[in-house]
Structure formats: C-alpha cells, structure tokens
C-alpha positions in Angstrom: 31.4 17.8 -58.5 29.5 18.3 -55.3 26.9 15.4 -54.4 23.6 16.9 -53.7 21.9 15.9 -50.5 18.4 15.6 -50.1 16.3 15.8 -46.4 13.3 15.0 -45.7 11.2 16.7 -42.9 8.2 15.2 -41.1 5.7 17.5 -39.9 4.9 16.8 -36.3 6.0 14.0 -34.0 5.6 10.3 -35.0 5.6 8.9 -31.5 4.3 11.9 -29.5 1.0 10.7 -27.4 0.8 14.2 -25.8 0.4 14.3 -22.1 -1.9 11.5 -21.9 -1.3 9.2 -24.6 -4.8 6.9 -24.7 -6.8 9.5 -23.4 -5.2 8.6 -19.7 -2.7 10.9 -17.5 0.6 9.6 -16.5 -0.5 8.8 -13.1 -3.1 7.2 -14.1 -1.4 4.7 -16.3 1.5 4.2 -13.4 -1.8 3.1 -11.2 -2.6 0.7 -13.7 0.9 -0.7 -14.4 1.0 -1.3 -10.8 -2.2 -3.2 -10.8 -1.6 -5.1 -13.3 2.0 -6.3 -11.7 0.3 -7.1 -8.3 -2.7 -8.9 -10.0 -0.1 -11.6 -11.3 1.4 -11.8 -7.8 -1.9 -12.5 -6.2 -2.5 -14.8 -9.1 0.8 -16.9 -8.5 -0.4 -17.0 -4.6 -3.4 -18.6 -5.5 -2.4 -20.6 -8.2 0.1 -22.1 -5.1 -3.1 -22.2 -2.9 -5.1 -24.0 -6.0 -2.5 -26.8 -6.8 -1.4 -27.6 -3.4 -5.7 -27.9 -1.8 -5.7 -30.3 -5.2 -2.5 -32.5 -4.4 -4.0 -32.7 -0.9 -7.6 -32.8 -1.2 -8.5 -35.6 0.9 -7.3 -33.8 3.8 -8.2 -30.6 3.3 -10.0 -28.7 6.0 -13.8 -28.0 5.2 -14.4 -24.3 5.3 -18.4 -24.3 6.7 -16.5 -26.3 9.4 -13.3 -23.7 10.1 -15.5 -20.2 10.0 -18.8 -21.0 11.9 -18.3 -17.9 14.4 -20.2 -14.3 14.5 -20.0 -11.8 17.0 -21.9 -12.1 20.2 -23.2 -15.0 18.9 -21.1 -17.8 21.1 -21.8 -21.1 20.4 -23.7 -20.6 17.8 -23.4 -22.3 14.3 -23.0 -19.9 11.4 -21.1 -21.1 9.3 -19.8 -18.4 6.7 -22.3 -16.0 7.6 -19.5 -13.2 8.9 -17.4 -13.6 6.1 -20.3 -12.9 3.5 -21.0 -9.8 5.5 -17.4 -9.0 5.2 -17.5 -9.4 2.0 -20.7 -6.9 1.8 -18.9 -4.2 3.8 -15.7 -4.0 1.0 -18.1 -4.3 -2.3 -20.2 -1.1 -0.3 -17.3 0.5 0.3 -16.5 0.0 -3.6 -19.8 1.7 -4.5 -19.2 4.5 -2.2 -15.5 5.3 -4.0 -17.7 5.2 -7.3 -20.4 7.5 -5.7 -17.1 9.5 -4.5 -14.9 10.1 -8.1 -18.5 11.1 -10.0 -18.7 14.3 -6.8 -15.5 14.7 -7.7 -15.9 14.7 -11.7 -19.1 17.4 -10.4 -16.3 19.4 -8.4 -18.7 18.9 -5.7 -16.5 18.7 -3.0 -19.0 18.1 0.4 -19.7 15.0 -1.5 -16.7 13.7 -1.8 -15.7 14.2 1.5 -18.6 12.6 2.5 -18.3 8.9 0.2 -15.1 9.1 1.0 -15.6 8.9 4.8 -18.1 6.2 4.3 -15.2 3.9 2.2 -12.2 4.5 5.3 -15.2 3.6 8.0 -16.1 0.5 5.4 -12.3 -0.5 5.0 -11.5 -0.3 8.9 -14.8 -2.6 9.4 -12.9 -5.2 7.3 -9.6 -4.8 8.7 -11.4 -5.5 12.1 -13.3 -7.9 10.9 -10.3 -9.9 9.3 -8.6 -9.4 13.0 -11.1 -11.0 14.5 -11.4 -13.9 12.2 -7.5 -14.8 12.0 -8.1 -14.4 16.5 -10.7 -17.5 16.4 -8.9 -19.1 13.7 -5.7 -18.9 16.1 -7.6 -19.5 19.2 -9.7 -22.7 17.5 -12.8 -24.2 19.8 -12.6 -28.0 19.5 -8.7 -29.0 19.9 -7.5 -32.5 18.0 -5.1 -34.9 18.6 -1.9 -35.0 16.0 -0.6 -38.2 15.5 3.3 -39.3 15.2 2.7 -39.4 11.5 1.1 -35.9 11.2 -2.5 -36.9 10.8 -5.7 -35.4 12.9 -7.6 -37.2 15.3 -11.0 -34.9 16.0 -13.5 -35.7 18.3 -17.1 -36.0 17.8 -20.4 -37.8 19.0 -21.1 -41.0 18.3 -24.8 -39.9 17.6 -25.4 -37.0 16.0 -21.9 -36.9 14.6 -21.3 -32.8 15.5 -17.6 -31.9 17.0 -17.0 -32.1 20.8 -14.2 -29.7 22.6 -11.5 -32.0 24.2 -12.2 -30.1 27.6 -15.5 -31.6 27.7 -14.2 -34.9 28.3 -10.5 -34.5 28.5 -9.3 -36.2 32.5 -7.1 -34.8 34.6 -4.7 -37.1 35.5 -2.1 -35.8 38.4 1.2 -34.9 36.3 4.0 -32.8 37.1 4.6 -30.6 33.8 7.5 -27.6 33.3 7.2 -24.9 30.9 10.7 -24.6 29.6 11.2 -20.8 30.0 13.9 -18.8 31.7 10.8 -18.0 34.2 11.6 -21.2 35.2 15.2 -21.5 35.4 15.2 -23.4 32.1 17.2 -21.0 29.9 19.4 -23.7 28.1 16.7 -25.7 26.5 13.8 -23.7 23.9 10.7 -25.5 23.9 7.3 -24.4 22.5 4.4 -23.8 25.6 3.0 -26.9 26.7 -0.4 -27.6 25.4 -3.7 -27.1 27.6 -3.9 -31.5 27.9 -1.5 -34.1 27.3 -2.3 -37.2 25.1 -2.4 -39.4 28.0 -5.1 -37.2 29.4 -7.4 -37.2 26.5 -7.0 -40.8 25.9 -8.4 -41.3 29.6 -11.1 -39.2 28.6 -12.1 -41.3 25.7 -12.0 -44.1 27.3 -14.2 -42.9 30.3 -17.2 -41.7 27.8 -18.7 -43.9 25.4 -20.3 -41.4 23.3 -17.3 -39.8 22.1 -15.5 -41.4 18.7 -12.8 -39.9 16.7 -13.1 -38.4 13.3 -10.5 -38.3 11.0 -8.9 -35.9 8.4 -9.8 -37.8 5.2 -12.6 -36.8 3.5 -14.8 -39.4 1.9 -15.0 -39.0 -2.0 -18.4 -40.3 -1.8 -20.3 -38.8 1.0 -18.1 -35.5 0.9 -17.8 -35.7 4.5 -14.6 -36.9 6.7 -14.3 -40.4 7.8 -16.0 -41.4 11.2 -14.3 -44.3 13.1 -16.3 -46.8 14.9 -15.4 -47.0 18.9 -13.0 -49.8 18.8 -11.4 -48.1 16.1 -11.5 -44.8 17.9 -9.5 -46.5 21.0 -6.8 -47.9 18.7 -6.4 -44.4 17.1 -5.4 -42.8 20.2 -3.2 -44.9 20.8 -1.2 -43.3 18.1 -1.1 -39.4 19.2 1.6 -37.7 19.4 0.7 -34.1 20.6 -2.6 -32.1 21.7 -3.3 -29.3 19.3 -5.9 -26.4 19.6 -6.6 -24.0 16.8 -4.2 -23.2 13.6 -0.7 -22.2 13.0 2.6 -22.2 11.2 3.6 -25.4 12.9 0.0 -27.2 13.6 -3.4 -26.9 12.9 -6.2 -28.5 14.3 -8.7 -28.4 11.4 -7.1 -30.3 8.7 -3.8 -29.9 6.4 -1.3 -28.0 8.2 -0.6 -25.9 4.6 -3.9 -24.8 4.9 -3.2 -22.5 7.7 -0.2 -21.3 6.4 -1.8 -20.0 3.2 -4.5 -18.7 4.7 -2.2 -16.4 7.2 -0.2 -15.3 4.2 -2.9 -14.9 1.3 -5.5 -13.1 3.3 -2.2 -11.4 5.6 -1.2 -9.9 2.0 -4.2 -9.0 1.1 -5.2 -7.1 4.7 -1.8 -5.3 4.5 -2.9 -3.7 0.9 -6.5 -3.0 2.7 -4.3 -1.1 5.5 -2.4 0.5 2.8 -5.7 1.4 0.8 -7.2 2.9 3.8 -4.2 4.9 4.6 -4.2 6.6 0.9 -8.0 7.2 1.5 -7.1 8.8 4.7 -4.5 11.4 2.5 -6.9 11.8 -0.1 -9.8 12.8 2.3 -7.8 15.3 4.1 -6.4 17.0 0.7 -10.4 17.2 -0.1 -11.2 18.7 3.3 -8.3 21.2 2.6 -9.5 21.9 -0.8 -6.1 21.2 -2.3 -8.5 19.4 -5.3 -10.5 22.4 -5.5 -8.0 24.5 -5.8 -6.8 22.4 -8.7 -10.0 22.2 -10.3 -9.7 18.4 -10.5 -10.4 15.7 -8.6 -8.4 13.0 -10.4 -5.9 11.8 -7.2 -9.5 10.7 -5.8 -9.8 8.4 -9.3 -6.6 6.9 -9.1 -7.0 5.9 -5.5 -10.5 4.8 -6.6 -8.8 2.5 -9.2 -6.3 0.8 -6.1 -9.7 0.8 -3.8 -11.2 -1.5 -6.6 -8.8 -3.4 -7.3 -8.1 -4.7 -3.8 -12.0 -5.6 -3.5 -12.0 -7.5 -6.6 -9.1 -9.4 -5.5 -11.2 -10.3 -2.3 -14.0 -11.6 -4.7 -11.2 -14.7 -5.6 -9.9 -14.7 -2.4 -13.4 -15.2 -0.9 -14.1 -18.1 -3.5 -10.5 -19.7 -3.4 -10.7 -20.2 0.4 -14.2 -19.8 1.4 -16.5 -21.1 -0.7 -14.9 -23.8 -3.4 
C-alpha cells in the first residue's frame, strides 16, 4: 500500500522585506550599520578619556586654561571662545546638509548644489580650525618645569596669580650646549632637541625676580583652582626639575597630566580624519549633482546617506566638545 504524502504550500515569502525591508534601501541601512559600529568605537575612546581624567583628577589640566587663543587676537584671553565658534561652524554645516537632502527630495538640483557647497566650505573651516588649535596646543605660550618625579612646576605672579612665560624671566647663563644630530657629527647617540632653557637657567631667573612663584599641578578640591606655593617654597621646588618643557606632546606636556595630551591628539585626531573623510564624500556627491548623475536618476538619495555620515560626525563633536572642553 502506497503512503500518501501531503504538502503544504505557503503563498508568498515569509521572510521577504522587499528591496527595502523597514521602509529603508540597502544603502541606507549599510550607512547606518556603519554608524552604529563607529559610535561604540568613539564611545570606548571616551569612556578611556572619562576613567583615566577621573583616576587623575587632581592633576588634570584645566581646559579655560589650555584653549585661551583666537585668531589675530595675540595675547589676548579667550578662553574657549574659538572652540564654541568651531563648534557653530559644524552644527551650520549640519543644517545646510538638511537644507540640502529636502532640494534634493524637491529634485531641485541648483539647490543642492548650492547647501552642499556651503557644508564642504563649513567642514574645511573646521579642519583648519582644528589645525590651528592642535599648532598652539603643540607650540604652548608659558613653558613649565618637569620635575624628576614627573610633576609640573608653572610659573605665575605672586600678585595677581595669572601665568608668566619662562622667557620673561628665564637668565642666560653662558653654557656650552650640543644638539645631538648628525649635523653635528653626532650620529651614534639619538637624543630629543634641546629645550629653548635649561633648568639651571630658569632657576637663576627665579631667584633674580621676587614676584615670580611657582604653581603646581594639583588642583585644590576646595577652591577648584591649582595649588600656589609661597616663595620659599617656590625656591625649594626648583630645586627639583628635571627638564624645561614648552607646550604638549606624546612625551611631555606643559599644562598638566601628560595623558591628557595624548588623548586629546588621538580623540579629536580620529575625529578630524572622519571630518576629512566627510568632506571628501561631500566633494563626490557635489560633483555627481553638478553632473546631474542624480537627476538623471530621478533621486537624490546618495546626498541622504552622506547626509546621515555628515550628522553623525557633528553629533559626535557635541560629546567630544563636552568630554574635553567643557566638563
């Protein structure tokens, strides 16, 4: 006796989202799987950032202290006003990639072109902006003393309590110093460049002006401020330095906690390098839409998805801005 088999047939596909399951295309959802992945790597970076300014908080470097300079405006105090205006150049630049993928829902394509401009100007503003920053950052203005145990010595008046540049009162004592460099005939020995003063140099020069104390690294947890030494105190601290610094890098940093520097250069580094990368998509995307390739399509939805990247990158500035700037 044959057995009897029975099918059953389902009409239609049971897993079939079409081409763009949740109402969104392929490249669109790619755009936000990326985004998603590099939002947890800039999260892990400032988690990093977060627990290591906590561990070290008594010697962290005080931003209004770090980024006080603007444009043509030497010597002048501003502290934080250039990076807010940063800051107001990438949000813009956000609105005008909004004010760009609506032209480009419209299929108005003059538009588009247009806001799209305006975001690669905005975006180059930044990246030139940021250039200039990490140049001052690099360069400092004050200088410092670091210790043999790895502690700052700053300077600052006695009175009013504001920072004074070692070459204001730095001596010059007569000293016979080599660079070791093959320029010199030194090419078996690597050495860093020697600094601008020696220790013995600024320690003349704190002795020789009686206005001038030194300030330390720590951070009172009641006043907020770092710890001013009295001048007795300031001549025994000198005593102690170990090398003349003058602005920040992977090795030494004259404004506070040496890790400082080093997530600053890599944190706001990563973050320039997907700005470049932003404005170099914008720069494609523009030239497709002076081409008309989009028009030709009849859709404007590579502008979106670059839109998508374009905000994503300025929102990760927003906790960028507030990791380092302003907490």
């Amino acid at each position: 006796m044959a057995a009897t088999v029975t099918t059953t047939a389902t009409t239609g596909k049971t897993w079939d989202g079409g081409n763009e399951p949740m109402g969104a295309s392929y490249g669109k959802m790619m755009m936000w799987f990326f985004i998603v992945s590099d939002a947890l790597t800039f999260s892990g970076f400032l988690a990093a950032y977060g627990f290591s300014r906590f561990k070290f908080i008594g010697t962290w470097p005080i931003a209004d202290e770090v980024f006080t300079h603007f444009p043509f405006m030497h010597g002048v105090d501003a502290p934080m006003y250039y990076v807010a205006l940063m800051t107001f150049i990438l949000i813009f630049s956000s609105v005008t990639m909004v004010l760009a993928v609506d032209a480009g829902h419209q299929l108005q394509k003059t538009k588009v072109a247009i806001y799209m401009l305006l975001t690669i100007v905005g975006g180059f503003i930044f990246l030139g902006s940021q250039a200039w920053e990490w140049k001052n950052f690099i360069g400092g203005e004050f200088g410092a003393v670091e210790t043999k145990g790895g502690s700052l010595l700053q300077f600052v008046d006695a009175t009013t309590g504001k920072r004074i540049a070692v070459e204001e009162f730095a001596a010059k004592l007569p000293s016979e110093r080599v660079d070791k460099t093959r320029s010199n005939g030194i090419w078996f020995e690597e050495a860093a460049a020697l600094p601008e003063f020696t220790v013995a140099e600024v320690e003349a020069g704190l002795k020789a002006h009686s206005n001038v104390v030194i300030r330390t690294e720590k951070i009172n947890p009641d006043t907020k401020k770092k710890e001013i030494l009295t001048r007795e105190q300031s001549l025994e601290a000198i005593k102690g330095g170990a090398l003349f610094v003058k602005g920040a890098n992977l090795e030494h940093n004259e404004y506070g906690h040496k890790l400082f520097a080093d997530f600053f250069f890599f944190i706001t580094g990563f973050h320039g390098f997907h700005v470049f990368s932003g404005v170099i998509l914008n720069i494609l995307i523009f030239l497709n839409v002076i081409y008309g390739t989009y028009e030709k399509r009849r859709s404007y939805e590579m502008v979106e998805k670059v839109g998508l990247y374009w905000h994503f990158v300025d929102l990760v500035w927003v906790f960028v801005f507030t990791f380092f700037y302003l907490v």
